[in-house]
C-alpha positions in Angstrom: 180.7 62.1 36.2 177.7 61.1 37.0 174.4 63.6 37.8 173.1 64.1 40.6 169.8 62.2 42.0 166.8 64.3 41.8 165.4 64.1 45.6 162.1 62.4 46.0 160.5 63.0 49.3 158.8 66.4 48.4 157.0 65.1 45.2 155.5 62.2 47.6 154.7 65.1 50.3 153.0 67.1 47.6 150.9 64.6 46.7 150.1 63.3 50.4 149.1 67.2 51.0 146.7 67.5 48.2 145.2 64.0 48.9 144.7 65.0 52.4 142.9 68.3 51.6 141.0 66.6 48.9 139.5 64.4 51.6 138.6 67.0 53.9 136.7 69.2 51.1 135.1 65.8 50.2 133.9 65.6 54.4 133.1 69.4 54.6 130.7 68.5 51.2 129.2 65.0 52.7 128.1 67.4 56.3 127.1 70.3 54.6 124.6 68.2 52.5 123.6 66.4 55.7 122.5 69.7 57.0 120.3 70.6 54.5 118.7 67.3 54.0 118.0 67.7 58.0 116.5 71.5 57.6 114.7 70.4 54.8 113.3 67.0 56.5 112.4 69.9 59.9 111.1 71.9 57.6 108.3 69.4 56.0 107.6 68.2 59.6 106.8 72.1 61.1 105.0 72.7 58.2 100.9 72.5 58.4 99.4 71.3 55.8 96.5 73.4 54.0 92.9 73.2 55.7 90.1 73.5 53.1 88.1 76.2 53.9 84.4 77.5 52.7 86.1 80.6 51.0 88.8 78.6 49.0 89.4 79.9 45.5 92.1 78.3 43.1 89.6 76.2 41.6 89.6 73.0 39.4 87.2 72.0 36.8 86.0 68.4 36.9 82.9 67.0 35.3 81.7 63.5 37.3 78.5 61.9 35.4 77.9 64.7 33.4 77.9 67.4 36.4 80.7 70.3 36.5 82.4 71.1 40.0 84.7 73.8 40.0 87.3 72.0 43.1 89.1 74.1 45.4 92.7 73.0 44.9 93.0 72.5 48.8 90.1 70.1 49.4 91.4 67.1 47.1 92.3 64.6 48.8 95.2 63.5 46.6 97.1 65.8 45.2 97.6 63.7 41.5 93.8 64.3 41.0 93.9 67.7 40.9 93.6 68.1 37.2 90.5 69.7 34.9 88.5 67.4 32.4 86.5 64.3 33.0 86.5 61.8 36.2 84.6 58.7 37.2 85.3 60.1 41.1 86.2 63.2 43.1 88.1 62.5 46.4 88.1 65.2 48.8 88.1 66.6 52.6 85.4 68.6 54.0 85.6 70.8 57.5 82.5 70.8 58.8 81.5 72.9 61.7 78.7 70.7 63.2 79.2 72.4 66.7 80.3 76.3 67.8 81.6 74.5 70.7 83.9 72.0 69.0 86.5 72.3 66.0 85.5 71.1 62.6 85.1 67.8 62.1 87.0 66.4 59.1 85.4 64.5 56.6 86.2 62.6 54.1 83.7 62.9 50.6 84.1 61.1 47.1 81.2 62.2 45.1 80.5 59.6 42.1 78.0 59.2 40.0 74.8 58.0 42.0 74.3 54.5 40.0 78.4 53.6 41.8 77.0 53.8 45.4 73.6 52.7 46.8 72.0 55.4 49.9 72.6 54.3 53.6 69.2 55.3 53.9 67.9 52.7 51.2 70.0 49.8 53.0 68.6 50.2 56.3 65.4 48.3 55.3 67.2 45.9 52.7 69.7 45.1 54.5 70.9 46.1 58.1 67.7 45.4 59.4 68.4 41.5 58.8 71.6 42.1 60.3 70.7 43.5 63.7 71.8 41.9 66.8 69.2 41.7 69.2 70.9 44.6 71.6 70.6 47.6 71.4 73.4 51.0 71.8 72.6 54.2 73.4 74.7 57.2 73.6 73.6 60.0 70.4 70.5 61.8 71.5 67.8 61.4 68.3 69.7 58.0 67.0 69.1 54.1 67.7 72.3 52.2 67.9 71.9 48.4 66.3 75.1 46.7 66.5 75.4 43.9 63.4 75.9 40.2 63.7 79.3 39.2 64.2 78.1 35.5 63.0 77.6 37.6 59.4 81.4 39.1 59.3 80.5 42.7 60.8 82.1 42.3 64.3 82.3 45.6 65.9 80.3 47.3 63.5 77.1 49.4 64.9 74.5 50.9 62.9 72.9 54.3 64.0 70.1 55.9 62.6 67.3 57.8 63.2 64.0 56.0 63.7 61.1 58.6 63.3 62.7 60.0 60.0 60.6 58.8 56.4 64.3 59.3 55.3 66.3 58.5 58.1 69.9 59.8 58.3 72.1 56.4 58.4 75.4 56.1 59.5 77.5 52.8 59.9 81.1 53.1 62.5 83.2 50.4 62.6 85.8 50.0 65.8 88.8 51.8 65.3 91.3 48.8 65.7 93.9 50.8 68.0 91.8 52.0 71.7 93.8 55.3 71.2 91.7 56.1 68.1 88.0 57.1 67.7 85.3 54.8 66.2 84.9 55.9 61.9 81.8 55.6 60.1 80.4 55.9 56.7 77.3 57.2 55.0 76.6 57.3 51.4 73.9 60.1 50.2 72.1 60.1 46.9 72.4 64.3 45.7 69.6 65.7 43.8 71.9 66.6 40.5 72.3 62.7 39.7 75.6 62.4 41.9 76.5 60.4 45.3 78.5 61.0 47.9 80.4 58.6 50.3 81.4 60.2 53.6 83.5 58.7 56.5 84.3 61.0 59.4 85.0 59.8 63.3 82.3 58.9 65.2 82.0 62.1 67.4 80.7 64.0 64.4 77.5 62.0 65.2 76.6 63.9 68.3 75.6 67.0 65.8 74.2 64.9 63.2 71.1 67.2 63.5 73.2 69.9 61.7 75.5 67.4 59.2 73.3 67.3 56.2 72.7 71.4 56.5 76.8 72.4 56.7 77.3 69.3 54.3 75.2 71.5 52.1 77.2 74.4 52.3 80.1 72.7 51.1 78.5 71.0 48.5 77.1 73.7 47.1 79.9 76.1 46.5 81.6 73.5 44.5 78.3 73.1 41.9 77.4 69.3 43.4 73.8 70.1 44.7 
């Protein structure tokens, strides 16, 4: 006599049921990860970053041209250069209250060593003076605004300074190329300690430029760079 068949259908049901639940552990896993990539993705958008302030502490050593800056860990600029030891350039972001009546302006410094970056001041004479279109911008009490030649590749650029000054403070804005976002400027300073320092902040900060080279000071000055 033969034996009997061994029934089938439950192994295949078995298998079915253990594929299915499989499959929904694997969805529960792919949605659970979902969520926290999303909190975490909220979570680095809510977050503010770190403003540098005067009374930072957590400071990094860096020597530039022979001069030793003990660097608040906050006011780099990029994060990879906050390391101790030797640097050609610093990279950091000042707040500097120009006016009790306004927020701090930020501004952007890189202090190098002085032979890397030649004084707005000195290039007034040598070289935006040649550059001057013959019109002339008003606008900043105390400064003369002397837009450049387009004709020499500086379209949109304007030159303020102040005329009665033996050493004038000198600050060239370029357009910002969106009309939603305020005119920048740069101005490179020659410090007394051998260093330079290249700043480029919006064009509003020039309104208090009576008061820029004093709170620039303060700044400076914690850090060892005057």
């Amino acid at each position: 006599m033969s034996a009997p068949r061994t029934p089938t259908q439950p192994a295949h049901h078995g298998r079915d049921q253990i594929a299915y639940n499989l499959a929904g552990i694997a969805v529960l896993v792919l949605l659970a990860a979902v969520g926290v990539a999303y909190a975490i993705d909220q979570a680095g958008r809510n977050a503010q970053p770190v403003q540098p302030q005067l009374t930072d502490a957590n400071r990094v050593t860096q020597t530039v041209a022979g001069q030793e800056l003990a660097i608040p860990a906050s006011w780099f600029r990029f994060g990879e250069d906050m390391k101790p030891g030797f640097a050609s350039q610093v990279d950091l972001t000042l707040r500097l209250s120009l006016d009790p009546q306004q927020a701090p302006f930020a501004v952007e410094a890189t202090l190098l060593p002085r032979s890397g970056a030649r004084a707005s001041s000195a290039l007034l004479d040598a070289v935006y003076l040649h550059q001057f279109a013959d019109e002339t911008v008003g606008g900043i009490p105390g400064l003369v605004g002397k837009p450049l030649l387009a004709s020499e590749g500086y379209a949109g650029e304007t030159v303020w300074y102040d005329p009665l000054s033996p050493a004038p403070f000198v600050a060239k804005c370029a357009a910002a190329p969106e009309p939603t976002r305020p005119d920048r400027c740069l101005r490179t300073i020659h410090l007394s300690n051998g260093l330079a320092a290249v700043l480029s902040f919006d064009i509003q900060a020039l309104r208090a430029w009576k008061n820029f080279d004093a709170e620039l000071g303060l700044w400076l000055g914690q850090i060892g760079a005057l």
